[in-house]
Legacy VTK file of the C-alpha trace (Angstrom):
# vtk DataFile Version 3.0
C-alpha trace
ASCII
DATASET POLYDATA
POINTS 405 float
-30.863 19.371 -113.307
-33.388 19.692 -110.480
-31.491 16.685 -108.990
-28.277 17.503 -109.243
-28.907 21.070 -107.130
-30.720 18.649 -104.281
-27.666 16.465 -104.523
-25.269 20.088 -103.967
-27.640 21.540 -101.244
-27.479 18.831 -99.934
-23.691 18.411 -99.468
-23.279 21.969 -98.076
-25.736 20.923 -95.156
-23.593 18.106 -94.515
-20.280 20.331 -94.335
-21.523 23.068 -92.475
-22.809 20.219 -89.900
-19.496 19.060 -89.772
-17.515 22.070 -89.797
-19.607 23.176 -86.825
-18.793 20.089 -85.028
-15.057 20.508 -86.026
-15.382 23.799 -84.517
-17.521 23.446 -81.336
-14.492 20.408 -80.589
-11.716 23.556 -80.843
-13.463 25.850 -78.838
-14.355 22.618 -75.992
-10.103 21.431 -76.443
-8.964 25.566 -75.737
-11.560 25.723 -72.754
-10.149 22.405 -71.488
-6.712 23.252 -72.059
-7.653 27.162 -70.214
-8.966 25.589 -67.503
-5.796 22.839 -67.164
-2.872 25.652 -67.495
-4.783 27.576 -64.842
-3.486 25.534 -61.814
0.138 25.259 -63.044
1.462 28.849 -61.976
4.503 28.208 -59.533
4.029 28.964 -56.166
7.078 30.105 -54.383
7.762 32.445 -51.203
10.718 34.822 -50.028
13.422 33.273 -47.757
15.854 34.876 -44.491
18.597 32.975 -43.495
21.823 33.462 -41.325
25.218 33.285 -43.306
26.821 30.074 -42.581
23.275 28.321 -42.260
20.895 26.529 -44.497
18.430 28.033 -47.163
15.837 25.399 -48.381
14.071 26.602 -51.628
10.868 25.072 -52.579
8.103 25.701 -55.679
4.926 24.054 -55.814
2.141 23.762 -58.561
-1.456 22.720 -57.680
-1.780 21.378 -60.809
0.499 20.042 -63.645
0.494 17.503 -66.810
3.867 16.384 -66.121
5.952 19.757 -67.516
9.297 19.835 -65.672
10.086 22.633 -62.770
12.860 24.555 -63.057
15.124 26.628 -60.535
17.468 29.635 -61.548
20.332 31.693 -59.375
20.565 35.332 -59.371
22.963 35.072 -62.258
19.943 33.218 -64.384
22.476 30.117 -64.083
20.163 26.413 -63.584
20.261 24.573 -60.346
17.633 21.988 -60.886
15.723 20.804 -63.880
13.564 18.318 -62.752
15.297 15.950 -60.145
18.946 16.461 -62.751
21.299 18.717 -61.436
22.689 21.216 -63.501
25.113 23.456 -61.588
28.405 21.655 -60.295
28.441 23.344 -56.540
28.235 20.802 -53.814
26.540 23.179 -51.291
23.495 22.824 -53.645
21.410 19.430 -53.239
17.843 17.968 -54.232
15.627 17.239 -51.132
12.531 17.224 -53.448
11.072 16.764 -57.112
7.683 15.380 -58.137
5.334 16.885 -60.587
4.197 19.478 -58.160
7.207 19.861 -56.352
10.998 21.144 -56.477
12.761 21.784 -53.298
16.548 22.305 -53.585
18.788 22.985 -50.086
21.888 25.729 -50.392
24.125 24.949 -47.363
26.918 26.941 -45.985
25.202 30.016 -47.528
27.128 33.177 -47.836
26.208 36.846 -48.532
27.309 36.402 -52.353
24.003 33.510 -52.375
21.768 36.786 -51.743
19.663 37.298 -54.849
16.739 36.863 -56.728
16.090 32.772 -57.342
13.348 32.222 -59.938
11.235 29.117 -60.000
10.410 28.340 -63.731
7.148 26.116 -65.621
7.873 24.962 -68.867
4.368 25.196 -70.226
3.387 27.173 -73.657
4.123 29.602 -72.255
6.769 29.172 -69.880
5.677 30.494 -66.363
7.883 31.866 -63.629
7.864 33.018 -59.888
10.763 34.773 -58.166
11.562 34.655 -54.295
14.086 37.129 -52.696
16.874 35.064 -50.563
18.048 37.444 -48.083
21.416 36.493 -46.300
22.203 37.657 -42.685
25.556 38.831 -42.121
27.022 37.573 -38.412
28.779 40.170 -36.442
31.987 39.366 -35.244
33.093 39.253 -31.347
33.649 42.822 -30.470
37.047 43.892 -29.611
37.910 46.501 -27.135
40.661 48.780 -27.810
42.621 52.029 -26.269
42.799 50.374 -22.132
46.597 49.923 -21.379
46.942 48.378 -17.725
47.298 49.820 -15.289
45.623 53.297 -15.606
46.940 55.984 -13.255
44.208 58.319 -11.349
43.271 61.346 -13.319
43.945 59.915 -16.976
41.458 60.122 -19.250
41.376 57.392 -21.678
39.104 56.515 -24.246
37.582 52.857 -24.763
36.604 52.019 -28.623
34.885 48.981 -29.153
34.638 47.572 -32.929
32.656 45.091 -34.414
32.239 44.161 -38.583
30.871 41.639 -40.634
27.318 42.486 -39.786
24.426 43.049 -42.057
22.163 44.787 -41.103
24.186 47.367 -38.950
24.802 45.871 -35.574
23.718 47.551 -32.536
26.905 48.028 -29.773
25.483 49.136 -26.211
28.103 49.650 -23.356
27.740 48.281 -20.036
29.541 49.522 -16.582
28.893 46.814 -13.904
25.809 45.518 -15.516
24.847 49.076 -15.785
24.159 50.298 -19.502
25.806 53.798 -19.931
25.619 55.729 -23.826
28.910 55.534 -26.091
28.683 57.319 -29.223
28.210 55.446 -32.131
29.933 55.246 -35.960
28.548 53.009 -38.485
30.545 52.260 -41.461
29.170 50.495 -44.776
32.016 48.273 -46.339
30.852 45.949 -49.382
27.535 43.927 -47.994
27.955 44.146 -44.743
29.295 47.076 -42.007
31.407 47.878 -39.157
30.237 49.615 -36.473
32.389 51.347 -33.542
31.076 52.677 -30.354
33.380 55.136 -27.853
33.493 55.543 -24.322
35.507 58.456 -22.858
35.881 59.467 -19.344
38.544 60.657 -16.209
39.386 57.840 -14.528
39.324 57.298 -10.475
39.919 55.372 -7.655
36.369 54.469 -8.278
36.913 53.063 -11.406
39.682 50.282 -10.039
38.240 46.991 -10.496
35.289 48.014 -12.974
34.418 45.872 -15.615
33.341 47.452 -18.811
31.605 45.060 -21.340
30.611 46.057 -24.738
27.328 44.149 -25.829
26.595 43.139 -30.132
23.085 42.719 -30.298
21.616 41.837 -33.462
18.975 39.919 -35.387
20.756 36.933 -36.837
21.930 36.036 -32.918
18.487 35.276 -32.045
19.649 33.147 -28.657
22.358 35.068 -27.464
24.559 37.747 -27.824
28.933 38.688 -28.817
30.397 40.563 -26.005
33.864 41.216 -24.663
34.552 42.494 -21.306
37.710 44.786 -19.924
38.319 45.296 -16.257
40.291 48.361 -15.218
42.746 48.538 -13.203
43.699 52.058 -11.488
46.726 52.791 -9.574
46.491 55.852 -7.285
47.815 56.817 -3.981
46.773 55.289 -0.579
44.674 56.996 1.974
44.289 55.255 5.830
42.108 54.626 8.352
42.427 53.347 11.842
39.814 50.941 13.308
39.726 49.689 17.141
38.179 47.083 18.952
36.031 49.107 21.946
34.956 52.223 22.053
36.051 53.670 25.815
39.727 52.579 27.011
39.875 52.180 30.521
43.012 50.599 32.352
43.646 46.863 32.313
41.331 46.693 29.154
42.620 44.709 26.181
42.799 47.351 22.664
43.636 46.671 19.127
44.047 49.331 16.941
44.329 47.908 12.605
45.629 50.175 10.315
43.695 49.757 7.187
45.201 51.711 3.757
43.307 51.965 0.877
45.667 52.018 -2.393
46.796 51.182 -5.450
49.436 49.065 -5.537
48.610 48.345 -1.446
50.682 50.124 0.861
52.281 47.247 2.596
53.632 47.003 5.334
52.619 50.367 7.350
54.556 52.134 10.271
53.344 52.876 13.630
54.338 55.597 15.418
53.570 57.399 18.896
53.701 61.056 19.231
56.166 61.232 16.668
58.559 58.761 18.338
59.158 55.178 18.669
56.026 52.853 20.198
56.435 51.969 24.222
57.372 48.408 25.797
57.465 45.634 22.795
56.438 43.019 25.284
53.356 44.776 26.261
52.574 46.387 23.177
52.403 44.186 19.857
52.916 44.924 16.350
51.653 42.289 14.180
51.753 43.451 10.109
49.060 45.901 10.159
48.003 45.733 14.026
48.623 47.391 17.179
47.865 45.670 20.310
48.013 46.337 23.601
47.691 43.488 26.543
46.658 45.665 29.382
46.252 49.344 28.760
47.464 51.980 31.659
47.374 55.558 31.660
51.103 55.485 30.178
50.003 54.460 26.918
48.124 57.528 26.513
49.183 59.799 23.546
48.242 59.908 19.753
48.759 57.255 17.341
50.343 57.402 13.853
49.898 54.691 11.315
51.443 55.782 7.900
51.461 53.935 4.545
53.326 54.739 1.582
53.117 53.309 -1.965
55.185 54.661 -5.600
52.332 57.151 -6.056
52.471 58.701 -2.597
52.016 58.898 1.495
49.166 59.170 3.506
48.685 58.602 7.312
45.756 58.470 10.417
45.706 59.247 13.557
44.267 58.048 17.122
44.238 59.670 20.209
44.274 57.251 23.035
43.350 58.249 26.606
43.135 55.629 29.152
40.717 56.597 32.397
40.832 54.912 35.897
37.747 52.922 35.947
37.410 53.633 40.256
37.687 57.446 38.649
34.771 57.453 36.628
31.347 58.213 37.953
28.697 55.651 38.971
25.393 55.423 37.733
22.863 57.984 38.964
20.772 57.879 42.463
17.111 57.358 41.081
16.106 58.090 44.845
18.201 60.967 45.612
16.803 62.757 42.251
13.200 61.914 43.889
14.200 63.434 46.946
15.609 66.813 45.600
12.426 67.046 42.828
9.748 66.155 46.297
11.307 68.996 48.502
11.567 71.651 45.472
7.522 70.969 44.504
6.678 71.157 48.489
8.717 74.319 49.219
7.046 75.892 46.121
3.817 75.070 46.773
4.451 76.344 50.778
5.767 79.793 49.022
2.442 80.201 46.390
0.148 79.020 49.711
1.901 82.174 52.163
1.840 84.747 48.766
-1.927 83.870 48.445
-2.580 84.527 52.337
-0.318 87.863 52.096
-2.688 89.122 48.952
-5.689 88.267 50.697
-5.172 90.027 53.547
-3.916 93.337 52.255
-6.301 93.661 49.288
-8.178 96.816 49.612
-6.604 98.571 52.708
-6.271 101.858 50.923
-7.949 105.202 52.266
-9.922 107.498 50.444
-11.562 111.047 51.256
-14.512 109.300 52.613
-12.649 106.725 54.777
-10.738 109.868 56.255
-13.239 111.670 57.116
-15.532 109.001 58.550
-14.023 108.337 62.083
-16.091 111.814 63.513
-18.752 111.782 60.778
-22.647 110.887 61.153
-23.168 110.142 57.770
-21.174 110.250 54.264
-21.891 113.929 53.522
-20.034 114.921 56.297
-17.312 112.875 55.746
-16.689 114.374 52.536
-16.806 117.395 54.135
-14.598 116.595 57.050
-12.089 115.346 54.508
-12.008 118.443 52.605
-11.438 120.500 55.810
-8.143 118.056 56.992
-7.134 118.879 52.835
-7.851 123.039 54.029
-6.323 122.808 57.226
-3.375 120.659 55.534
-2.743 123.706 53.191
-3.551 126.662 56.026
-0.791 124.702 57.767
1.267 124.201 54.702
0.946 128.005 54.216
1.493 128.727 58.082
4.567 126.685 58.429
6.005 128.508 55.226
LINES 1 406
405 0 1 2 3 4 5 6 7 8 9 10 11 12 13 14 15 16 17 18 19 20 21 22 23 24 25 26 27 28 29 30 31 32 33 34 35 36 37 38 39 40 41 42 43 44 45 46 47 48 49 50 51 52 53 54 55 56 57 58 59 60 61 62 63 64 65 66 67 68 69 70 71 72 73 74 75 76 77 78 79 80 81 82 83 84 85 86 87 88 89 90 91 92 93 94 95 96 97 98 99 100 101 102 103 104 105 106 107 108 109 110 111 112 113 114 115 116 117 118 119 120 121 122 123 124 125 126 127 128 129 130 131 132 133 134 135 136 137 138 139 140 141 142 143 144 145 146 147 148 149 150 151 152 153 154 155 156 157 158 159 160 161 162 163 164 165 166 167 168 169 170 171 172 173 174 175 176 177 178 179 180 181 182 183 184 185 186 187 188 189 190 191 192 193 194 195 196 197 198 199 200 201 202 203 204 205 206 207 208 209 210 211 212 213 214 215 216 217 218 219 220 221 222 223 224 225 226 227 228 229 230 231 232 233 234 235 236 237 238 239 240 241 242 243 244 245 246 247 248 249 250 251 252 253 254 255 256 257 258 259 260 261 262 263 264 265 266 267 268 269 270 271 272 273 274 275 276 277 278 279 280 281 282 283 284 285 286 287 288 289 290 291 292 293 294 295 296 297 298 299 300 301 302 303 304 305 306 307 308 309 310 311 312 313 314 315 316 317 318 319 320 321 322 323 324 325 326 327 328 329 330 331 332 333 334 335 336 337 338 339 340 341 342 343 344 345 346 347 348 349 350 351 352 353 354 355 356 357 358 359 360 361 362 363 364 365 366 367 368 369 370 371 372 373 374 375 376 377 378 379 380 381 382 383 384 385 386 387 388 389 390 391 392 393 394 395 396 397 398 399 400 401 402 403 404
C-alpha cells in the first residue's frame, strides 16, 4: 500500500515537471512569435502627382516570414498580390515585389485615380496601411474673350479671360506691357476640378493702340513654367499733326525742310500742304515729296504760314508754321567787347569825379551858420557882450520893425 502511494506521488512529480516544461515552451513560442509579427507592419507614405503623369506606389516591411503584400484601390478592388496581377488596367504595372517590398506604377493618372490606396499584410491578423494619392488637375491655356479688332477711341470694352480644368483653383493675374494690373476674379467649382475667370474693364485710348494684354495661369502642378495668352489692341481714332523742320532761324539762301508728321489711326496718308490758305509757290523751287516740304534756297517771298492737314475716316486735324525769312547782311553782328569797356570806364570815372567835387562842396560849407554870439562878436570884447550886442540888433530890429509900421 505504502508503495503503491510512492509509485502515484511519484507520477504527479513527473507530470507537473512536464506540464511546466510544456508550458514554459508556449509562453517562449508566443514571445517569439510577438517579437517576429512586430517588424511586419506595412510601411507606406502619401503621394502628389500631376494628372497625366506617373504615381509610383510602394510598401515596405522591415521584417516578414514570407506572408504576401497586398495593394487595394479606392474602390477596395486588388492591384497586386504578391508579384500576380489582379486588376486588368494596363496603366497599372509591377516595378517591385520581394518579401519586404511591393511597388506598383499607375501611369497616365487621372483625377478619378485620386483616393485612398491601402497596402495590406496577410499575417494573423491581417495588417494594413493606407496612403492618400492626391491628383493635380492641369489648367488649361487661358482664353481671352470680349476684344473685337479694331476698337474705336472712347469704347469701353471688357476683357474676360477663362481658364478650367484646374485643381486646386488656379490663380489668373493680368498683365499690361509686362506691367501686372488687378482684374476681378470668379472661381467656379465644377466636379473635381474648377474654372476660374478674371475681368478687365476700362475706356479705351489712343494710348491703348498697340498694347498687349496677357493673362498669366499660375499654378502648382506647372512647376517650370506657366499658360498664358496674349491680345494686342488695336485702336482707331482720329489723327492729330505736327510739323518738324530742319534749322531753327531761316535766313535767305538757307536750305529748309519742313515734315509733316500725323499721328492716327488708320494713318492719315498722304497730307496736303497749303500756304496762307492758297496753293504753295514755284514747284521747281519748292518740293513736295509725300510728307515733306522743301525749299532749295529760301528768300523773303516764301514768307507766310504753313498748313499741313491730314485727314483719316474718323476725322481732320492740321498744324501750322510760320515762316519768316531775314536778310542775313540785316541782322546784327556780334557785340563790341571794347566799346562796352569804353562806355562802363568813362561812366565809373565821371562818377567818381562827381562824389570827389560833392565831398569838396560839403567840406567847405559845413558849419557856416550864424548864431547870436557870432552876430554880436565883430564889436564885442568878450562873449558876454556879444550876447548882449546880439540882443540889442534883435531890439533895435523890432524898434525898427515897430518904427517902420
Amino acid at each position: 500500500m505504502m508503495m503503491k502511494q510512492h509509485m502515484l506521488f511519484t507520477l504527479y512529480s513527473i507530470c507537473g515537471i512536464v506540464l511546466k516544461d510544456i508550458l514554459a515552451i508556449s509562453v517562449a513560442a508566443t514571445k517569439n512569435k510577438v517579437r517576429g509579427t512586430q517588424g511586419q507592419v506595412p510601411i507606406i507614405q502619401n503621394m502628389t502627382v500631376t494628372e497625366g503623369g506617373i504615381a509610383n506606389l510602394t510598401c515596405r516591411v522591415e521584417h516578414n516570414d514570407n506572408t504576401s503584400l497586398q495593394w487595394s484601390n479606392p474602390a477596395q478592388q486588388t492591384l497586386f498580390f504578391g508579384d500576380k496581377k489582379a486588376l486588368r488596367d494596363n496603366r497599372i504595372e509591377l516595378v517591385r515585389a520581394t518579401s519586404q517590398e511591393l511597388t506598383i506604377s499607375i501611369s497616365e493618372v487621372t483625377l478619378a485615380d485620386e483616393g485612398m490606396y491601402t497596402c495590406s499584410l496577410f499575417t494573423m491578423p491581417v495588417k494594413t496601411a493606407k496612403a492618400f494619392l492626391t491628383v493635380l488637375g492641369v489648367p488649361k491655356k487661358p482664353e481671352i474673350n470680349g476684344l473685337t479688332k479694331p476698337v474705336l477711341e472712347g469704347d469701353q470694352i471688357t476683357l474676360t479671360c477663362v481658364t478650367s480644368g484646374s485643381k486646386p483653383a488656379a490663380d489668373v493675374r493680368w498683365f499690361k506691357n509686362e506691367k501686372e494690373i488687378k482684374g476681378a476674379k470668379e472661381v467656379n467649382a465644377s466636379g473635381k476640378t474648377f474654372t476660374v475667370k478674371s475681368s478687365l474693364q476700362f475706356l479705351v485710348n489712343r494710348h491703348d493702340d498697340g498694347v498687349a494684354y496677357t493673362c498669366r495661369v499660375d499654378h502648382v502642378s506647372l512647376t517650370a513654367t506657366h499658360e498664358e495668352t496674349t491680345q494686342v489692341l488695336e485702336v482707331h481714332y482720329a489723327p492729330y499733326v505736327e510739323i518738324k523742320h530742319s534749322i531753327p532761324a531761316t535766313l535767305e539762301g538757307q536750305y529748309l525742310k519742313l515734315e509733316c508728321v500725323p499721328h492716327g489711326n488708320p494713318s492719315p496718308d498722304p497730307v496736303l500742304w497749303t500756304k496762307d490758305g492758297g496753293e504753295l509757290p514755284d514747284l521747281d523751287r519748292v518740293i513736295v515729296e509725300g510728307r515733306e516740304l522743301t525749299f532749295m534756297s529760301l528768300n523773303r517771298t516764301d514768307n507766310g504760314t504753313y498748313r499741313c492737314e491730314a485727314t483719316n475716316h474718323l476725322g481732320t486735324s492740321h498744324a501750322e508754321y510760320k515762316l519768316v525769312v531775314k536778310d542775313p547782311n540785316a541782322l546784327p553782328g556780334p557785340p563790341d567787347h571794347a566799346l562796352i569797356g569804353g562806355i562802363v570806364a568813362v561812366v565809373v570815372f565821371a562818377t567818381l569825379c562827381l562824389i570827389i567835387v560833392l565831398g569838396r562842396y560839403l567840406a567847405r560849407h559845413k558849419g557856416t551858420y550864424l548864431t547870436n554870439e557870432a552876430k554880436g562878436a565883430d564889436d564885442a570884447p568878450d562873449a558876454d557882450t556879444a550876447i548882449i550886442n546880439a540882443d540889442g540888433n534883435h531890439a533895435h530890429a523890432e524898434e525898427k520893425k515897430e518904427y517902420f509900421i
